[in-house]
C-alpha positions as CSV (number, residue, x, y, z in Angstrom):
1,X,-117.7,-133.5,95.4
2,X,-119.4,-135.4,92.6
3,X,-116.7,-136.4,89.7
4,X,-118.5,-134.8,86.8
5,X,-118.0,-131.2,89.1
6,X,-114.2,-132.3,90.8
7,X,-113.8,-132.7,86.9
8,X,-115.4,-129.5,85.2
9,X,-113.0,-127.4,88.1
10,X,-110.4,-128.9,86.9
11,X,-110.2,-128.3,83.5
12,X,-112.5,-125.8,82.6
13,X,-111.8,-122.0,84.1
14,X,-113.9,-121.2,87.3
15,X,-116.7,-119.2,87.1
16,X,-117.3,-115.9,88.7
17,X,-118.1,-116.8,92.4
18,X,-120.5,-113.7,92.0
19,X,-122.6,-113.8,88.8
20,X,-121.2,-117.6,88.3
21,X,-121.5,-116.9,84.7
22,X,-118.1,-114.8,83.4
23,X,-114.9,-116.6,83.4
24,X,-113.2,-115.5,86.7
25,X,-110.0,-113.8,86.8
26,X,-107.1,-115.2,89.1
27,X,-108.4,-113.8,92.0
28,X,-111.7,-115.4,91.3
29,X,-114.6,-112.6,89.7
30,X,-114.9,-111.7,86.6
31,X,-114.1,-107.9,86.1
32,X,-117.3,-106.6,86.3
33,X,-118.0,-108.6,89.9
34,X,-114.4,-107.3,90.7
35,X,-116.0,-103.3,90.2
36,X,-119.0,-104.2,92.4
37,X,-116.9,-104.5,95.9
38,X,-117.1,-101.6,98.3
39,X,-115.1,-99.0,97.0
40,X,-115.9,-95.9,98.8
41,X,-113.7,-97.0,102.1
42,X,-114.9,-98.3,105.2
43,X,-117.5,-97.5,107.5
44,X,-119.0,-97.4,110.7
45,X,-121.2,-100.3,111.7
46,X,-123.3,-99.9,114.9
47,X,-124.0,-103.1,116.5
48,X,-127.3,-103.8,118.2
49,X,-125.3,-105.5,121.4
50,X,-124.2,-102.0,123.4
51,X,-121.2,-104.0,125.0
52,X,-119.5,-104.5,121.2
53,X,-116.7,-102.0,120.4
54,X,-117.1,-99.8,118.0
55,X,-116.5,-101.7,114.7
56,X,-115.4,-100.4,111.4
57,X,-116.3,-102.5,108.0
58,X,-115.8,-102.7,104.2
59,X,-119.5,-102.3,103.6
60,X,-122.9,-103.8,103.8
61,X,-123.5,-107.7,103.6
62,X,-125.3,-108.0,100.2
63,X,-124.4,-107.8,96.6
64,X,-121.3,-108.8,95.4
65,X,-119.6,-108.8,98.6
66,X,-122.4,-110.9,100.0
67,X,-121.3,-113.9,97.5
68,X,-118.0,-113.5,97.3
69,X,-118.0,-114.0,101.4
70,X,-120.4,-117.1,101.1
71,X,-118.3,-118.6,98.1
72,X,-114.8,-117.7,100.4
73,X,-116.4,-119.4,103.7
74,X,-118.5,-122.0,102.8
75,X,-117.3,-123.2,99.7
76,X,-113.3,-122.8,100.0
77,X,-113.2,-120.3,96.9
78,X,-109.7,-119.6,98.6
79,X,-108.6,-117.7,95.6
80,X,-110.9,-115.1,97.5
81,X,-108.9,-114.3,100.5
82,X,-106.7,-111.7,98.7
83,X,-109.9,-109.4,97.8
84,X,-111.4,-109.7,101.4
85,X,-107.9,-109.7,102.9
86,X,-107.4,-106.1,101.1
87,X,-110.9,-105.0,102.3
88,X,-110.1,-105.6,105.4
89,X,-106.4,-104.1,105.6
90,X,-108.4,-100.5,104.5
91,X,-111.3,-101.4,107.5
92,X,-108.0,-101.7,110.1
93,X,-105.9,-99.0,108.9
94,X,-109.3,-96.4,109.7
95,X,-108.7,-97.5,113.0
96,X,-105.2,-98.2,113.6
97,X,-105.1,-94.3,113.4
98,X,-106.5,-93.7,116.4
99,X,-105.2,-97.2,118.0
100,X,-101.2,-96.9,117.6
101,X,-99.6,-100.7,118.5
102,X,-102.9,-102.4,118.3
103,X,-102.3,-105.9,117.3
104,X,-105.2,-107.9,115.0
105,X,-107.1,-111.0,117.1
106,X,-109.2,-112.7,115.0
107,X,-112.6,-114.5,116.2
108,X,-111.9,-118.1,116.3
109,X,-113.7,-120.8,113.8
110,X,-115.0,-124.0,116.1
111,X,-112.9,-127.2,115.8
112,X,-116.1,-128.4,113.9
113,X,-116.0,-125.9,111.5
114,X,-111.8,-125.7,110.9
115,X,-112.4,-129.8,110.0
116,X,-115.5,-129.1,107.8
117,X,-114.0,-125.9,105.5
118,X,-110.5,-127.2,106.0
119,X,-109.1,-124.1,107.3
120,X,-109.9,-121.0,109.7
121,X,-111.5,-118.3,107.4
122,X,-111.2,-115.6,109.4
123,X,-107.6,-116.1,110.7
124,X,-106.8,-116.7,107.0
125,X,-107.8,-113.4,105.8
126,X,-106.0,-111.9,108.8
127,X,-102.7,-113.0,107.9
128,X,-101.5,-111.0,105.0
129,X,-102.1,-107.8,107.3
130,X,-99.8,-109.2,110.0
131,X,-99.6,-108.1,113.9
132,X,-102.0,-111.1,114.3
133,X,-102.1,-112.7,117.7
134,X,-104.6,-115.9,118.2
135,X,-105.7,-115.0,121.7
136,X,-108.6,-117.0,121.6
137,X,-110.5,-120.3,121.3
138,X,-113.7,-121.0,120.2
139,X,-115.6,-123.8,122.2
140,X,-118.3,-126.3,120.2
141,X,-121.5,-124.4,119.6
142,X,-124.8,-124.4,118.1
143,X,-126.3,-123.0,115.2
144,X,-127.9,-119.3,116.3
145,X,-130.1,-119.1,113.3
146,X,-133.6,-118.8,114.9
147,X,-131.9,-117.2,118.4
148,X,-133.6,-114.6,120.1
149,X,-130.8,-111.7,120.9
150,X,-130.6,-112.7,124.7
151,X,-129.6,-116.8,123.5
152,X,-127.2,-115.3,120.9
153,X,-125.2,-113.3,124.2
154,X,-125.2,-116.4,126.5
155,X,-124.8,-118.9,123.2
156,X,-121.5,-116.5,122.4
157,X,-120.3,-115.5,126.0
158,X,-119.8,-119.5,126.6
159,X,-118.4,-119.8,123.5
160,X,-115.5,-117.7,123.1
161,X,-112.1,-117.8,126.1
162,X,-109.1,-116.2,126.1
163,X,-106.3,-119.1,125.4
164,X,-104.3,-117.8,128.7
165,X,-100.7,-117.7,127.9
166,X,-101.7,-116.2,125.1
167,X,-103.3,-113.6,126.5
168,X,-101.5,-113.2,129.3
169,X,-98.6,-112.4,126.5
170,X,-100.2,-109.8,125.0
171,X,-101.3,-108.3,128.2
172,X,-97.8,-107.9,129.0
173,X,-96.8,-106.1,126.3
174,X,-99.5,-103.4,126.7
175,X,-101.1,-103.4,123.4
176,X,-104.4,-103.0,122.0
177,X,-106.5,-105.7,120.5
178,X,-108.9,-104.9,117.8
179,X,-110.6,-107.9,117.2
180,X,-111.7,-109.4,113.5
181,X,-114.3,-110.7,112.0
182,X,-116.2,-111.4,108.8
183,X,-119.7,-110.4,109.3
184,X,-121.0,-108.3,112.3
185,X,-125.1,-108.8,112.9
186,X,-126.1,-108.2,116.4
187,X,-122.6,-108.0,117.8
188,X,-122.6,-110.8,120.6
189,X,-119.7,-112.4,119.6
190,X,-117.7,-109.6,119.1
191,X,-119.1,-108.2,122.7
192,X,-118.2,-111.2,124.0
193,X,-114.9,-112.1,122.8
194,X,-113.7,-108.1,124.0
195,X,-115.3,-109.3,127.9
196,X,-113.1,-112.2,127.6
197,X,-109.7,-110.4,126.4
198,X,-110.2,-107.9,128.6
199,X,-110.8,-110.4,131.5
200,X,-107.5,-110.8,130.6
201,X,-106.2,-107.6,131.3
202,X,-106.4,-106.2,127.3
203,X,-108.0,-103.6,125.7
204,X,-110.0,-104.1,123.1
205,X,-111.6,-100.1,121.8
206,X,-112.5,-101.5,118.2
207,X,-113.1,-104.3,116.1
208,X,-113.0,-104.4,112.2
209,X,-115.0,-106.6,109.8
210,X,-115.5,-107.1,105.9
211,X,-119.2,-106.5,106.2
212,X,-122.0,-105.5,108.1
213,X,-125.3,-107.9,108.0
214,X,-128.7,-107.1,109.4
């Protein structure tokens, strides 16, 4: 970060990381941005990947919710988490209804990408929720912008393992993963980290994330 920006951050309030315009509040949007989030409760996402559980989401990937995810992930607008944490706490409740004792395991960030944001977003926004067990690593991979669907499923099925005796401890105790992400396109990674936990010996019947992209 360039001085003249490390410096305007620091003493002047941050802007809306939606409209970037209005002074944002503590939890970073302004109040208008702060009204434009999905508030009509989650919703059924269908994935184009048939081997994907079922997965239940705040709402679309655009608008509001769109930036607010961009500004969270790749610009570490931390102050963030607590809106998307609280989107998805409503998107795991819907299922943890139907899915008594299932436990929360989030899709892993790459070692590249933990170094370069400085922390793991998706774990992150997992945590205030609780019954979160890291079952799984992510392994170094490529960009997929510009995949076709088929490079996507081998790109993601290489990508994501079950860390064992992790696994292997949740397998003991019988309980159900659903599995957490931010955004759900095609659904490859979420079919493939359910193939690998359920290598594993868990179920995995849903998966929750804050939006739903095309």
């Amino acid at each position: 970060m360039r001085l003249a920006e490390a410096l305007t951050e620091l003493f002047l309030p941050a802007a809306c990381a939606a409209c970037r315009e209005a002074p944002a509040s503590g939890r970073g949007l302004c109040a208008a941005c702060a009204a434009g989030l999905p508030d009509r409760g989650p919703v059924l996402a269908v994935p184009r990947e048939r081997q994907a559980p079922p997965t239940v989401v705040a709402g679309a990937y655009d608008g509001v919710l769109a930036e607010v995810l961009n500004e969270y992930k790749e610009r570490g607008r931390r102050e963030l988490a607590p809106a998307l944490s609280g989107l998805l706490e409503e998107a795991f409740a819907a299922v943890a209804e139907q899915v008594p004792g299932a436990v929360l395991v989030p899709i892993p960030a790459t070692r590249a990408a933990r170094r370069e944001r400085g922390f793991d977003h998706v774990a992150a926004l997992c945590r205030p929720i609780g019954r979160v067990r890291r079952c799984l690593r992510a392994r170094p991979r490529p960009d997929s912008v510009g995949l076709s669907p088929e490079q996507r499923r081998r790109q993601a099925r290489r990508s994501l393992v079950a860390v064992p005796s992790r696994a292997a401890a949740l397998a003991a105790t019988g309980r159900p993963a659903v599995l957490v992400d931010d955004i759900v396109t095609t659904g490859a990674t979420l079919a493939a980290a359910a193939a690998a936990l359920r290598s594993a010996g868990i179920a995995v019947p849903a998966a929750v994330a804050v939006a739903a992209g095309q």
